[in-house]
C-alpha positions in Angstrom: -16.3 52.5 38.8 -13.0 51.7 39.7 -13.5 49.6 42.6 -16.2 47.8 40.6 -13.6 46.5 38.2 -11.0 45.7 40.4 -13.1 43.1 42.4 -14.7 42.0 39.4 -10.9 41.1 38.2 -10.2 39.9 41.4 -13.3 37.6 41.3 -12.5 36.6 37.8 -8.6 35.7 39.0 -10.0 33.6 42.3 -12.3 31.4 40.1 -9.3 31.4 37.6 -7.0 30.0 40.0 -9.6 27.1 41.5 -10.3 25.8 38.3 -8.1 22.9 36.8 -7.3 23.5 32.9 -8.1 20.4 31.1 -6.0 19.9 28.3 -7.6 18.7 24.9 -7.3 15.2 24.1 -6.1 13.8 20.3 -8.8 11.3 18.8 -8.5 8.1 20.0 -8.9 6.3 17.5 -5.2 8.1 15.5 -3.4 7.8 19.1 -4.3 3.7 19.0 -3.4 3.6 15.3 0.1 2.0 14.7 2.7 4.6 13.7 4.6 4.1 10.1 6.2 1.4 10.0 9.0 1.8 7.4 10.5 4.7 9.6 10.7 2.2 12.7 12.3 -0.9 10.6 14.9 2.1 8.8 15.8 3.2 12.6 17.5 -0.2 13.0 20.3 0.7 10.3 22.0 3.1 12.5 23.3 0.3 14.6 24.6 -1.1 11.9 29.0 -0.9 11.4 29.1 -1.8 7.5 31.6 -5.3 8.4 29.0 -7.2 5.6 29.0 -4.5 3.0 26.9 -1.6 2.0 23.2 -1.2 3.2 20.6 -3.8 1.1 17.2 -1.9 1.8 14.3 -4.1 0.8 12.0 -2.4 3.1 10.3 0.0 0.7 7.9 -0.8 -2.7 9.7 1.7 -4.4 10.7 1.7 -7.6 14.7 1.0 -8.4 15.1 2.9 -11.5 14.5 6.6 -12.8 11.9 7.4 -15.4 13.3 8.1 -19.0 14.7 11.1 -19.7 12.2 12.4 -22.1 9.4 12.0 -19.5 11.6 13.9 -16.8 12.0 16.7 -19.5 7.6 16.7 -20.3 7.3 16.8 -16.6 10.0 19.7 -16.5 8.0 21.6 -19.2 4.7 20.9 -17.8 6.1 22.5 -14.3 7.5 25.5 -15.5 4.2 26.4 -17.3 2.0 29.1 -15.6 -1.1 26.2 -15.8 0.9 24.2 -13.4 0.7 26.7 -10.8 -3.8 27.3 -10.9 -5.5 24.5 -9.5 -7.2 22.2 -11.4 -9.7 20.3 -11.5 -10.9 18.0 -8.2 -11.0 14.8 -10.2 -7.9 15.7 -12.1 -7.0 16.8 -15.2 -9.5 16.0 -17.8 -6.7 14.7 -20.2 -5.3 12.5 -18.0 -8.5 10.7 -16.8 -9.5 10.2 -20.1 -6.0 8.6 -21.3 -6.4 6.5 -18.1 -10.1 5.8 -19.1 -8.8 4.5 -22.1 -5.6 2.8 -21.5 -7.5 0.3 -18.5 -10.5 -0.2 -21.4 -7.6 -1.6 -23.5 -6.3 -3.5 -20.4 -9.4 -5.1 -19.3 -11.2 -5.4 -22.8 -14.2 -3.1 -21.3 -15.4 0.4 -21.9 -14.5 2.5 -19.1 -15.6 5.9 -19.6 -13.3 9.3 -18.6 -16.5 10.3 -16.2 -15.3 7.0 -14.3 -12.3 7.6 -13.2 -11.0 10.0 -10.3 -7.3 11.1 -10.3 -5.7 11.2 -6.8 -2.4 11.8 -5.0 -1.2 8.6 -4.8 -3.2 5.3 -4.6 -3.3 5.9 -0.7 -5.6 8.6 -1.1 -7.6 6.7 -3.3 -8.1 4.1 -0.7 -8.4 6.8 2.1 -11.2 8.2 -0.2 -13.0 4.9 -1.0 -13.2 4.2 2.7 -14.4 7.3 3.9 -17.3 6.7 0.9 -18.6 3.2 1.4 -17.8 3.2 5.4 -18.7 4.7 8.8 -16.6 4.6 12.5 -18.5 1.5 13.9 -18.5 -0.2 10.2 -16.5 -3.0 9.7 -14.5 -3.8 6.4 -13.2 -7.2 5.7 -9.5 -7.5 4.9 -7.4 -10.4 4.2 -4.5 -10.9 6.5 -1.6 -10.4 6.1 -2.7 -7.0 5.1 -0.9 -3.9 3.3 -0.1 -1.8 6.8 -1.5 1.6 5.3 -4.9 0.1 4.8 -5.4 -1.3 8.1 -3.6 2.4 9.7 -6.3 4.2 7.2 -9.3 2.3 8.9 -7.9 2.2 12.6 -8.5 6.2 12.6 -11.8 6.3 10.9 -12.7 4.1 13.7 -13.3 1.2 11.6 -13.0 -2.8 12.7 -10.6 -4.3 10.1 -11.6 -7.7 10.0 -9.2 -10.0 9.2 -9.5 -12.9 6.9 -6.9 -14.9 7.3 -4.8 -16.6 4.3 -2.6 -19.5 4.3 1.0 -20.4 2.3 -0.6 -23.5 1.3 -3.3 -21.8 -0.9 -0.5 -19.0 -2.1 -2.0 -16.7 0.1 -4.9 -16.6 -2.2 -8.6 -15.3 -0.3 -11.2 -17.9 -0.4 -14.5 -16.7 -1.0 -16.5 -19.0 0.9 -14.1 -18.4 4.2 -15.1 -14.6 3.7 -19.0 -15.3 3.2 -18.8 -16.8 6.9 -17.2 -13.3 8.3 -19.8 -11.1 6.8 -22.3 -9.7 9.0 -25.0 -6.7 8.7 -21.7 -4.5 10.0 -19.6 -5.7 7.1 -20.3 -2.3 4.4 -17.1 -3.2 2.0 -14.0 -6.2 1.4 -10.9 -4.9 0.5 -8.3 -7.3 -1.7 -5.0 -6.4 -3.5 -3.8 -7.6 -6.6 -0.7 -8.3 -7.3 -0.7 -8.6 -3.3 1.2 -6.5 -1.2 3.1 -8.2 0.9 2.8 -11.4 -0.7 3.3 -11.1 -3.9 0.6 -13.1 -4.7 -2.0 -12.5 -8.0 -5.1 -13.3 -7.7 -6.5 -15.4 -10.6 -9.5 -13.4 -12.3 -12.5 -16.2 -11.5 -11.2 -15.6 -7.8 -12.0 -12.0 -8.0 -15.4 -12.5 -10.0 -16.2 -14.8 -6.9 -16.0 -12.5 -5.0 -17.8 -10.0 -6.9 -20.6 -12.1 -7.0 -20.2 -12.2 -2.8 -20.3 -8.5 -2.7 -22.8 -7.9 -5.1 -25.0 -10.6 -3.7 -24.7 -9.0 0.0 -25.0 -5.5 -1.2 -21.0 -4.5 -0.7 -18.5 -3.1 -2.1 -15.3 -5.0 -3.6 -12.9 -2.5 -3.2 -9.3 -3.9 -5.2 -6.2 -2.2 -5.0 -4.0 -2.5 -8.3 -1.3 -0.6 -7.6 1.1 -3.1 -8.9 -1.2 -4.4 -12.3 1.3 -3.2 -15.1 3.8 -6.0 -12.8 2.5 -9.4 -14.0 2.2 -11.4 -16.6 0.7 -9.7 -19.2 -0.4 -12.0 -21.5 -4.2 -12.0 -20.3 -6.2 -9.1 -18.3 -6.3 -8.9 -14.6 -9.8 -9.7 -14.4 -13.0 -9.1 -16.6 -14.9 -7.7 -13.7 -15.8 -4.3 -15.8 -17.2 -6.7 -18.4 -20.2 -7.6 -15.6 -22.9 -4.5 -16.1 -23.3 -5.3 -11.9 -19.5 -3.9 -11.9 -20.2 0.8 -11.1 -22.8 -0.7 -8.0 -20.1 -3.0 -6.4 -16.3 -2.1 -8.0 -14.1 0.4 -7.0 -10.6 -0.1 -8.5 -7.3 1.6 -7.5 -4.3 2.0 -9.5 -1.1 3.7 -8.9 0.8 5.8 -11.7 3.9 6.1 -9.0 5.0 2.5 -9.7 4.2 1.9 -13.2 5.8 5.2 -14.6 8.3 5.2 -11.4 7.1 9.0 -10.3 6.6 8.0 -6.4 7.5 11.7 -5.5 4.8 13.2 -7.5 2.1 11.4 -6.0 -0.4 10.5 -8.9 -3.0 7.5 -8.2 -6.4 7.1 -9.5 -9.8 5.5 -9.0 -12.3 3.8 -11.3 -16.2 3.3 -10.0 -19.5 4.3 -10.9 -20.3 8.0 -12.0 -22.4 8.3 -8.9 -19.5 7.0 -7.1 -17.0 9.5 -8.3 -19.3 12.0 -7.9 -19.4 11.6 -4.1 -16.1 10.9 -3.7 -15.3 14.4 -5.2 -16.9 15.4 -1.9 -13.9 13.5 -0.1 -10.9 14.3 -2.3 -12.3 18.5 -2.3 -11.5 18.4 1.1 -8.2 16.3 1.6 -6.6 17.6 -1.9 -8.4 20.2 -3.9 -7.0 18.9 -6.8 -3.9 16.3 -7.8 -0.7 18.4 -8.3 -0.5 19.4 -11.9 2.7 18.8 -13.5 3.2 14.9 -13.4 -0.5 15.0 -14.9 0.2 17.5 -17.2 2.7 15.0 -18.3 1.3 11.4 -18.1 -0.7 11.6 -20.9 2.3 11.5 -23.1 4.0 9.1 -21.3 1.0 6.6 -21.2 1.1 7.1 -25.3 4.5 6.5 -25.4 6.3 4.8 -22.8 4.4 1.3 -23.6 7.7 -0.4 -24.6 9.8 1.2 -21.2 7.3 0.2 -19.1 7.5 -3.6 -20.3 11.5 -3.6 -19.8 10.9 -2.5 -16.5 8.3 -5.5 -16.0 11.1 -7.8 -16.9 13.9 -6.3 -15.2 11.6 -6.4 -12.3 11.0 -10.2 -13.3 14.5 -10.8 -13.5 15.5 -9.3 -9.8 12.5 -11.9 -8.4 14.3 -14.6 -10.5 17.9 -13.6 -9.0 16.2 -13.6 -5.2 15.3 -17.1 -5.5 18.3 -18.5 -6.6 20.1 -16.0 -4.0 17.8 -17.7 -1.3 18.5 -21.3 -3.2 21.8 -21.9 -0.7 19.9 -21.3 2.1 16.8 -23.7 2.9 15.9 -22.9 6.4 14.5 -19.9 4.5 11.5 -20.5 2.8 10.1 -18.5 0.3 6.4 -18.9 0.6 4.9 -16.2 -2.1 6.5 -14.0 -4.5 5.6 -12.1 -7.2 5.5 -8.1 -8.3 7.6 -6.2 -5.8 7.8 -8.7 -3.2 8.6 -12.2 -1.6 7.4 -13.7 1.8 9.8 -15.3 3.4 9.6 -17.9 5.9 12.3 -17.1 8.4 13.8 -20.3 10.3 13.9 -19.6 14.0 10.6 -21.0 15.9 9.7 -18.9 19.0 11.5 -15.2 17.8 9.4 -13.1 16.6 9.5 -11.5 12.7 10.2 -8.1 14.5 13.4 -9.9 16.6 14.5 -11.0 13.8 14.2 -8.7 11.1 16.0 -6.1 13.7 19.1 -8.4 13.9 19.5 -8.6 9.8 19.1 -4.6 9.8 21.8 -4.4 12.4 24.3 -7.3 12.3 23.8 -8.0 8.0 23.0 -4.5 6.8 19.9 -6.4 5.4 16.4 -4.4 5.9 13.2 -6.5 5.6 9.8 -5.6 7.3 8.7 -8.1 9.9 5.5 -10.1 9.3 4.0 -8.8 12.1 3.4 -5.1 10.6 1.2 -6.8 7.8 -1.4 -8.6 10.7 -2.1 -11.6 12.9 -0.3 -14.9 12.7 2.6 -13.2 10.6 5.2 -13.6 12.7 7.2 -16.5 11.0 7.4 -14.5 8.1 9.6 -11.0 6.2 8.1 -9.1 3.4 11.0 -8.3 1.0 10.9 -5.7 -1.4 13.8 -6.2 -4.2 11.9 -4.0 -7.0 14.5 -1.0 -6.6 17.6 -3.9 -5.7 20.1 -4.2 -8.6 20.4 -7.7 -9.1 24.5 -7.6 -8.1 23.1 -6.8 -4.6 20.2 -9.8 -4.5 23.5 -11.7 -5.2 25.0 -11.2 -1.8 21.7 -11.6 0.0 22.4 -15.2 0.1 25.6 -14.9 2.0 24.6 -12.9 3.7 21.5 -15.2 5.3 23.9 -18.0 5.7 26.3 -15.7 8.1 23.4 -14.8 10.4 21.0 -18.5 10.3 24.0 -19.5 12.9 23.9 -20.5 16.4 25.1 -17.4 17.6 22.0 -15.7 16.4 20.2 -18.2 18.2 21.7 -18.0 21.3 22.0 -14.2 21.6 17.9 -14.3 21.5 17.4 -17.4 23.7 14.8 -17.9 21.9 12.6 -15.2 23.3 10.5 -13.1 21.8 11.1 -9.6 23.5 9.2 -7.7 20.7 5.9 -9.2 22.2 
């Protein structure tokens, strides 16, 4: 018996030692998608000796101010409750979708129904979420270029073609409807748009989405529309009346963000409005990837959307303001061209021809202290442009960005690049 096992093990080591070990390979699909890009541009700050002042980030949508105290001190009570610590519910707390259900059927002059909305961690999720619904690896989805960088990431790993539709700073960056009908094919399941645009700026005017609308509905699509920055625009009218059109829970699926509006980015609290079928199927999606939303901001939100009304339209014009103080900073400096602005952002038209947006914005991060994302992180043909964020700038620092510009659009810049674009 003994002998048995021993050249048994021996056997077992010889065919052991002849066989290569194959190591197991990530999914393709995450290895080719590009890696965050906000890290990457912050990297370039370290090189950076402070001879132009203290650090002006404008790389980030974050907000620049703190939520009031009085919704710091809900969400305080809220977390040191024993409810905050069960799970709740996978489409959130049944409270806060039905304050959300009704504050967005006061925004849009619609009935939206609590049943029809989804709360989520963070309006990336909800995107996430949406996609993984209406979309398979081999699908294609049909985004407008330049595109928010997380939503082309989210569809490069799920394996789906982001197909670009490209906009123009002639049109203010606005997607025509007719360009898009041409790009649709039988692999085209969904369009995505965002409104106010990310990294434009731009909002779209509401018979530009219905057009769409009536392209996706026509075509059997979804018209998925990202409104994380709605509560920044002019407020007079509503966004859009699409949740007016009866055709609206078969080819709408909305996304919002409560991180911006209420300024809670570290609490990660989104939601989604579609169809009761739709959130139904989505629940699938969001019971895998979340369980349910983290309870204490939602415990909380209901009170702040009932009462923070007048705090969240000062922040809309202090926000305002900040755009207004970016233009006249930029005002001294023409070779910079601001092509789009609006919400969180401007796009800026840098001034050297042949350097690419990543070249450049690398050199303001290290020899200004200024950090603006490159063009190129948002899609094809972005290159001439930045994307600045100056939501969470204090309009004393927009101030100095002007200077600032005029110290590096010099020949020296020029010259120490030749020209060349060495990002390519």
């Amino acid at each position: 018996m003994f002998i048995f096992c021993a050249c048994s093990i021996g056997v077992r080591i010889s065919i052991l030692a002849s066989t290569s070990v194959a190591k197991p390979n990530l999914k393709q699909d995450l290895l080719d998608t590009a890696t965050p890009p906000i890290p990457e541009a912050s990297s370039w700050l370290a090189a950076y000796d402070g001879q132009m002042g203290p650090v002006i980030n404008l790389s980030q949508a974050v907000p620049g101010d703190p939520p009031p105290r009085a919704f710091l001190d809900q969400i305080a009570l809220a977390a040191a409750s024993s409810e905050a610590t069960r799970y709740g519910d996978i489409f959130g707390d049944d409270q806060l979708r039905s304050a959300y259900a009704g504050e967005s059927s006061r925004v849009y002059g619609a009935q939206i129904d609590e049943q029809e909305v989804s709360i989520t961690a963070g309006c990336n999720q909800a995107f996430f979420s949406a996609i993984v619904a209406v979309a398979s690896a081999g699908d294609v989805v049909l985004l407008p270029a330049p595109w928010y960088f997380n939503h082309k990431m989210t569809l490069d790993m799920l394996g789906i073609e982001a197909r670009p539709l490209p906009l123009c700073a002639e049109a203010g960056f606005i997607p025509d409807v007719s360009e898009a009908a041409e790009r649709i094919d039988e692999r085209v399941k969904a369009i995505v748009l965002v409104t106010p645009n990310n990294p434009t700026g731009a909002v779209y005017p509401p018979h530009v989405l219905a057009s769409f609308m009536d392209l996706a509905a026509q075509r059997g699509l979804w018209l998925i529309i990202d409104e994380t920055y709605r509560d920044f625009r002019d407020q007079t009218d509503a966004p859009h009346e699409l949740f007016s059109d009866p055709r609206w829970r078969d080819t709408v699926i909305s996304l919002y963000s409560f991180s911006k509006s209420y300024a809670i980015p570290g609490h990660r609290v989104g939601a989604l409005i579609a169809g009761g079928p739709v959130i139904d199927e989505v629940g699938k999606v969001l019971d895998c990837i979340q369980i349910c939303p983290a309870r204490a901001a939602q415990m909380a939100l209901p009170w702040a959307i009932a009462n923070l009304v007048d705090w969240r339209q000062g922040t809309n014009r202090k926000i305002a303001a900040r755009a207004a103080a970016f233009r006249e900073a930029l005002a001294p400096c023409p070779t910079w061209k601001i092509d789009q602005i609006g919400a969180y952002f401007a796009y800026v038209r840098h001034p050297f021809r042949g350097v690419s947006s990543v070249t450049v914005a690398e050199h303001l991060a290290k020899g200004c202290g200024l950090l603006a994302l490159p063009g190129r992180y948002f899609g094809p043909g972005q290159d001439t442009h930045l994307r600045v964020a100056f939501a969470n700038v204090d309009t004393p620092e927009i101030v100095q960005i002007g200077d600032r510009l005029a110290g590096f659009s010099d020949t020296a810049f020029e010259a120490k690049t030749h020209l060349k674009d060495r990002s390519a």
